[in-house]
Legacy VTK file of the C-alpha trace (Angstrom):
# vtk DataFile Version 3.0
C-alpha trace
ASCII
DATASET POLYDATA
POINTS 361 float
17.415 -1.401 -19.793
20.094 1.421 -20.694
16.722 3.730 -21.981
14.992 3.123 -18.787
18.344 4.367 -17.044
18.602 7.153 -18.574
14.644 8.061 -18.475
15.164 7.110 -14.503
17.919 9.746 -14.372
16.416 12.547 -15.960
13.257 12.163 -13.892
15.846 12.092 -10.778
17.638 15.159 -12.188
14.438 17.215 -12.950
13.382 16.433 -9.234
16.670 17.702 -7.484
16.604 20.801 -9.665
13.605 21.972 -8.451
11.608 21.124 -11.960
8.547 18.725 -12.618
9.246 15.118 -12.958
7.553 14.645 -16.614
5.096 11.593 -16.495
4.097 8.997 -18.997
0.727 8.217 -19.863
-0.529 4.611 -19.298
-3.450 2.051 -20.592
-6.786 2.428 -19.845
-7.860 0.380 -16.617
-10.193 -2.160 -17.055
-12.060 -2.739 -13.773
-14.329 -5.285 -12.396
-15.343 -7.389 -9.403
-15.145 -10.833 -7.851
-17.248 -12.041 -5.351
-16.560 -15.072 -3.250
-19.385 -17.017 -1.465
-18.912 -17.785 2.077
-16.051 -15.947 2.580
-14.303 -17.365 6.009
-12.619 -14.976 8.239
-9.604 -15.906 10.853
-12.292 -14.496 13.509
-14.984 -17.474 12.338
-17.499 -15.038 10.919
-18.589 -15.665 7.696
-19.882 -13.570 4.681
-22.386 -15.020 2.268
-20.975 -12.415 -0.217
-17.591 -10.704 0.002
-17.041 -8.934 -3.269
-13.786 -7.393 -4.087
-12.871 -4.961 -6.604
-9.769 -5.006 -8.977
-8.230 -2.778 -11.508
-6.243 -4.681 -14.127
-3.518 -2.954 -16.732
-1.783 -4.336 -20.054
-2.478 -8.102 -21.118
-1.958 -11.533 -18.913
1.383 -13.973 -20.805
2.298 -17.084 -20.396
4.829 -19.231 -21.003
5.000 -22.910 -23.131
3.709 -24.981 -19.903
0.621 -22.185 -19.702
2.439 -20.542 -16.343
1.791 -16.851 -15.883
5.112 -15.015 -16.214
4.265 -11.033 -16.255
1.476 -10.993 -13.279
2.329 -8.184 -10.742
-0.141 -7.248 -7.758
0.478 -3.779 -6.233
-1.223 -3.620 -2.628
-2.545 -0.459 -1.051
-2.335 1.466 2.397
-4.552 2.003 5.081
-8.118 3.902 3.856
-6.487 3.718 0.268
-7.814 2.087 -3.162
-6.415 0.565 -5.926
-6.708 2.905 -7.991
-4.756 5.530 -6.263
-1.706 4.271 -8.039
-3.453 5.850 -11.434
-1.419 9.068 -10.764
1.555 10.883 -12.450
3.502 10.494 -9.146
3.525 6.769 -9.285
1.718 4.816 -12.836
3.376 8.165 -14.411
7.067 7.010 -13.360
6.195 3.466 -13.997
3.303 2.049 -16.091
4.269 4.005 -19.057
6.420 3.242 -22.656
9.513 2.087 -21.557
9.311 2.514 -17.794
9.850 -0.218 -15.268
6.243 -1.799 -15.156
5.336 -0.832 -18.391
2.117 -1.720 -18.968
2.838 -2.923 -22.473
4.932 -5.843 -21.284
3.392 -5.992 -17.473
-0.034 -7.033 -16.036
-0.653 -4.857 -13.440
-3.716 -5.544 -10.863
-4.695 -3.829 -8.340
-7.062 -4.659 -5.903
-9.151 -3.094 -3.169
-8.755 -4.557 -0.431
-11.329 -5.778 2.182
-13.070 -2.779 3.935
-11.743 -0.397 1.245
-12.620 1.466 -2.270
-15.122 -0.604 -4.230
-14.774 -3.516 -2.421
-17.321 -5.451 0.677
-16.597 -2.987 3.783
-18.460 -2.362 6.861
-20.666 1.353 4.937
-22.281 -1.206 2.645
-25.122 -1.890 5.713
-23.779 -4.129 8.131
-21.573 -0.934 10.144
-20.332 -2.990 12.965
-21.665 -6.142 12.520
-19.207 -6.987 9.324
-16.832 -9.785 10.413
-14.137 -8.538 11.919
-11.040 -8.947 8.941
-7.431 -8.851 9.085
-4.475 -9.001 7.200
-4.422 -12.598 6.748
-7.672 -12.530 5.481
-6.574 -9.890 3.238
-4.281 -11.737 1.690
-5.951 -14.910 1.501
-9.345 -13.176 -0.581
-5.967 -11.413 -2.814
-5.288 -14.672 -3.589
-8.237 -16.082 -4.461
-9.445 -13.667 -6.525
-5.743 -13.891 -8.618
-6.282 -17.694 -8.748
-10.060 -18.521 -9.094
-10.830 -15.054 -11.345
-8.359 -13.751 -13.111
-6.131 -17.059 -13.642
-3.052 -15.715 -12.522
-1.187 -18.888 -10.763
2.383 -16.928 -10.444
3.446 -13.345 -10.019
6.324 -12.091 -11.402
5.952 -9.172 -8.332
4.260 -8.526 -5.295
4.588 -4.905 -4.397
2.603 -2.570 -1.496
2.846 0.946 0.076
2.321 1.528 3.794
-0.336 -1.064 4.681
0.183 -2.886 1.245
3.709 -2.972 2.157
2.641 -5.130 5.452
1.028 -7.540 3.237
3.951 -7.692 0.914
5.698 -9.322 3.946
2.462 -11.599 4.164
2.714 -12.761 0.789
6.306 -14.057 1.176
5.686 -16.038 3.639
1.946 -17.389 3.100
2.614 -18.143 -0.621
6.671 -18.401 -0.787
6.433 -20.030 -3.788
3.821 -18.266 -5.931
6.648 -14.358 -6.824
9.720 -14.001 -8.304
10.411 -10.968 -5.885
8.575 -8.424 -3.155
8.762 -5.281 -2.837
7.341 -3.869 0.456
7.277 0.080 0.952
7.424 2.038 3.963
6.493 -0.762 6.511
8.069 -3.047 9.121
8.265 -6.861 9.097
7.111 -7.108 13.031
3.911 -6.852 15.423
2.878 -3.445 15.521
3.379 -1.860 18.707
4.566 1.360 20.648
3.823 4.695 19.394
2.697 3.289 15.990
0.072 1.484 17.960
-0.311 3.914 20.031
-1.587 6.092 17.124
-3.818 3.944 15.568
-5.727 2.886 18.752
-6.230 6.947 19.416
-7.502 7.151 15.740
-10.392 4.052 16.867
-10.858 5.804 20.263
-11.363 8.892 18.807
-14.542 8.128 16.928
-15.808 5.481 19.146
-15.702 7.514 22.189
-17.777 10.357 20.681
-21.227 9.724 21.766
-22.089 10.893 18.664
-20.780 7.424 16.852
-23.709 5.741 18.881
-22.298 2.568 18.738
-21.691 2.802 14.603
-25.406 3.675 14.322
-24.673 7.189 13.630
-27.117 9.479 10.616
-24.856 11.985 10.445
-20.785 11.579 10.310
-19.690 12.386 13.835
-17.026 14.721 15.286
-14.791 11.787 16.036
-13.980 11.316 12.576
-12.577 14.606 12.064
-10.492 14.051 15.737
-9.122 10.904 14.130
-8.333 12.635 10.764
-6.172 15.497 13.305
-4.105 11.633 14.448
-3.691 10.714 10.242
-2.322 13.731 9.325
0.381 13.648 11.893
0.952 9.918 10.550
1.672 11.099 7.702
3.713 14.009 8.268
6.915 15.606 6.722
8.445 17.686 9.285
10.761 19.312 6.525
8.813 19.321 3.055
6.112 20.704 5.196
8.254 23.779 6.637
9.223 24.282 3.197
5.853 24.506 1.518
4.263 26.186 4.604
6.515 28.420 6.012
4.352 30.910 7.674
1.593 30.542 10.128
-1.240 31.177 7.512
0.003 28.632 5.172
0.098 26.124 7.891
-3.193 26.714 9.026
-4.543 26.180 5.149
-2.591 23.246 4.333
-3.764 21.484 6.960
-7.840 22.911 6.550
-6.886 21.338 2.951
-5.740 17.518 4.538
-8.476 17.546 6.898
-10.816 18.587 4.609
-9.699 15.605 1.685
-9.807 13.096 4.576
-12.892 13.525 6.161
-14.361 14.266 3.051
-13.367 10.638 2.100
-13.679 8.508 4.752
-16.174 7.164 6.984
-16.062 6.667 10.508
-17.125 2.968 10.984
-14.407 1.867 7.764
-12.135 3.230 9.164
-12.522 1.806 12.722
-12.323 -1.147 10.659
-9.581 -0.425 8.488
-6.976 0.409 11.456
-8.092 -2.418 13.809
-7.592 -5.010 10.914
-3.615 -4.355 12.102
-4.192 -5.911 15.189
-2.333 -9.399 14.830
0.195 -8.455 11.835
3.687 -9.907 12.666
5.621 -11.547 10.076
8.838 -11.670 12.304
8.301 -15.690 13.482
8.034 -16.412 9.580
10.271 -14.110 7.884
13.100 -17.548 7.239
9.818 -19.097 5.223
10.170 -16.048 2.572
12.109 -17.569 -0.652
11.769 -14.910 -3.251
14.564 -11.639 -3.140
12.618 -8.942 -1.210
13.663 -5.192 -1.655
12.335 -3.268 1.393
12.253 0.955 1.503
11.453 2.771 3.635
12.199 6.523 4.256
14.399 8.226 7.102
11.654 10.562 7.951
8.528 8.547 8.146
6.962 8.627 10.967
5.280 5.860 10.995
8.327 3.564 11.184
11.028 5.846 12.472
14.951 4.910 11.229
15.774 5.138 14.925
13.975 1.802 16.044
16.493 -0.261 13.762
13.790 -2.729 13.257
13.731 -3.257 9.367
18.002 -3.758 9.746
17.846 -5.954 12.016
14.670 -8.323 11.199
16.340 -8.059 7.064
18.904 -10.396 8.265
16.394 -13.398 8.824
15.181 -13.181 5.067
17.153 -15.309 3.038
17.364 -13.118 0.161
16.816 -9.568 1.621
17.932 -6.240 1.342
16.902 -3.297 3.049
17.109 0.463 1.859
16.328 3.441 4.049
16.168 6.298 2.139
17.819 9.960 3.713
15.772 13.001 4.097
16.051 15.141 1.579
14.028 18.211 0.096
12.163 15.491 -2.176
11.331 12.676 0.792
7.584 13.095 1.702
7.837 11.474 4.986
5.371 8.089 4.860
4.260 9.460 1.314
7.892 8.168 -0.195
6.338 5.015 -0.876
3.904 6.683 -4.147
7.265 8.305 -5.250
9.068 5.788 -7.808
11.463 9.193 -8.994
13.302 8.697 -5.383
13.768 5.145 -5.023
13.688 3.839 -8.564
16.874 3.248 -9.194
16.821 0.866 -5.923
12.923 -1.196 -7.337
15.741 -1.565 -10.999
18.075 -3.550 -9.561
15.617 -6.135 -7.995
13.742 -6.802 -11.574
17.311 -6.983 -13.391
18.511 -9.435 -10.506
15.073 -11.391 -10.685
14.387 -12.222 -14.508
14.594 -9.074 -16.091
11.858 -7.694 -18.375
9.126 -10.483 -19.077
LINES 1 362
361 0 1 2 3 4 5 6 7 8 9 10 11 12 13 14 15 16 17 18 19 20 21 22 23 24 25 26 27 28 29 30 31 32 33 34 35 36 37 38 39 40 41 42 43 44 45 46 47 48 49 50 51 52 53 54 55 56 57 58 59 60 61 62 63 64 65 66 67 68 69 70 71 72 73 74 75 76 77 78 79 80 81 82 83 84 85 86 87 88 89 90 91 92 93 94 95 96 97 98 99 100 101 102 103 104 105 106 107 108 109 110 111 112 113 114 115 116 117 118 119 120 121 122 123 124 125 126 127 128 129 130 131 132 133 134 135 136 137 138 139 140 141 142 143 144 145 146 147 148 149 150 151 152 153 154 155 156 157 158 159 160 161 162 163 164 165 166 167 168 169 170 171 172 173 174 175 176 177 178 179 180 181 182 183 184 185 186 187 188 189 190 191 192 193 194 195 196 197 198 199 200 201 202 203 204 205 206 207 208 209 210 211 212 213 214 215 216 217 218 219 220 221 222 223 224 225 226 227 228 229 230 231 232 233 234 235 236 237 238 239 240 241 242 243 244 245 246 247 248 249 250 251 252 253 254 255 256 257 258 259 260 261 262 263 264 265 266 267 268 269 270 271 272 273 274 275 276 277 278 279 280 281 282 283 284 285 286 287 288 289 290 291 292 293 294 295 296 297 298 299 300 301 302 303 304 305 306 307 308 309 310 311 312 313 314 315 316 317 318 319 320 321 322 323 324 325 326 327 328 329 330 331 332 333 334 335 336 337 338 339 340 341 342 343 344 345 346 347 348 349 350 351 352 353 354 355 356 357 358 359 360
């Protein structure tokens, strides 16, 4: 544990002075999928065939009564994939040799969730006729595909950024039993309501109110799309890494041509109707004293999705039995809502809650 100290500092030191936070390399993924007949959504609908799509790292271990004891599921955000984690900024600070999920010692799976990356969404054919999936039901096919698939029937960690994050919260209290810890990122334990509400329903409205949409029916990706990409990136804004890396009005004006361009380019106007509605009915808050394992939640001072000056996350930490909070300051290195894919800022904090839950496995 001393090595992955010291490896945690220098990464931390390299970051404050300006240099490049050097990042490990990590196993080949080994992907696949899982498809579950008759899927049954909290809405009713059914799907003959929901298929979901999984990334897995490092080998599964068990102990003498055959229980799984190095199983951790890392949950994605909103129009996200699993494998978005495979990058230097966050496998390359902790899948590697030593690090704090190495690979080696961890089994890392990521999934896609419903309505994202590889897995059954509404761009496969049915547009808006594909059930109507939330959280829950996230969650629930997460499960079954760890249980019925890949035989994993305990987690040593359940971990998620932004909307992964949410379902962190969901796991505690759905499957108390089934982690040893949760680590929710840059999300809030309650209904989702005021402006970040407000924002998503203007991302939906955007692209359903262009004519252009024609009811999800649309041949060619409408304006809408690009109007609700204009909402994401303010989501996801920095106000003060973003003054620093565009500091004029020219380099505004092409760092944001280079966001809007990246989103539209990879998203699709009926998934992500989908994929921001599915928030509808998350709130944890009447269940958070059902959540037994520790849970370490971060979030970020500048986020603007859930703003430090709501005092939600403080005050809702104090019904989880074994919670802690951490809001991280603003600082040149904070990235606003991006914090959460940053392991080099809050580490140190993620450390603490393996040593305190089991250590290594």
């Amino acid at each position: 544990m001393i090595k992955r100290r010291m490896a945690l500092a220098f990464l931390i030191t390299a970051s404050l002075l300006g240099g490049p936070a050097l990042a490990a390399t990590w196993p080949e993924p080994v992907e696949g999928d899982y498809v579950i007949h008759d899927f049954e959504f909290e809405s009713g609908e059914v799907l003959g065939q929901l298929r979901l799509h999984y990334s897995t790292l490092g080998t599964l271990r068990r102990d003498a009564d055959g229980r799984a004891t190095n199983a951790v599921l890392i949950l994605h955000g909103t129009t996200g994939h699993g494998q978005g984690f495979l990058s230097d900024n966050f496998a390359g600070q902790l899948f590697g040799p030593g690090q704090l999920l190495d690979a080696e010692l961890y089994y890392l799976v990521l999934t896609d969730a419903i309505g994202h990356g590889k897995s059954s969404r509404p761009s496969d054919g049915l547009r808006m006729r594909f059930p109507k999936y939330d959280y829950d039901d996230m969650v629930r096919a997460q499960y079954r595909l760890l249980t019925e698939h890949l035989g994993v029937d305990h987690l040593r960690l359940v971990m998620g950024t932004s909307m992964g994050g949410m379902q962190s919260w969901v796991w505690g209290y759905t499957y108390p039993d089934f982690m040893d810890a949760l680590t929710p990122l840059a999300s809030l334990p309650v209904e989702i309501a005021g402006r970040n509400r407000m924002m998503r329903k203007m991302i939906i409205d955007s692209i359903m109110l262009d004519p252009a949409w024609k009811g999800g029916e649309y041949d060619e990706a409408p304006y809408g799309l690009t109007a609700a990409a204009h909402m994401l990136v303010m989501m996801v804004s920095s106000p003060l890494y973003w003054q620093q890396i565009a500091p004029t009005r020219e380099e505004a004006e092409a760092y944001l041509a280079a966001r809007l361009e990246r989103y539209v380019g990879g998203l699709e106007a009926n998934d992500m109707i989908y994929q921001f509605d599915s928030s509808r009915d998350y709130d944890p808050s009447p269940h958070l004293e059902k959540i037994q394992a520790p849970l370490l939640a971060i979030n970020s001072a500048d986020d603007q999705v859930n703003p430090p000056e709501l005092g939600i996350l403080e005050r809702e930490i104090e019904r989880v039995p074994h919670g802690r909070a951490i809001v991280l300051p603003i600082t040149p290195e904070t990235r606003g809502h991006g914090t959460h894919s940053l392991p080099v800022i809050w580490g140190a904090y993620f450390e603490e809650l393996l040593e305190q839950t089991a250590g290594s496995p």
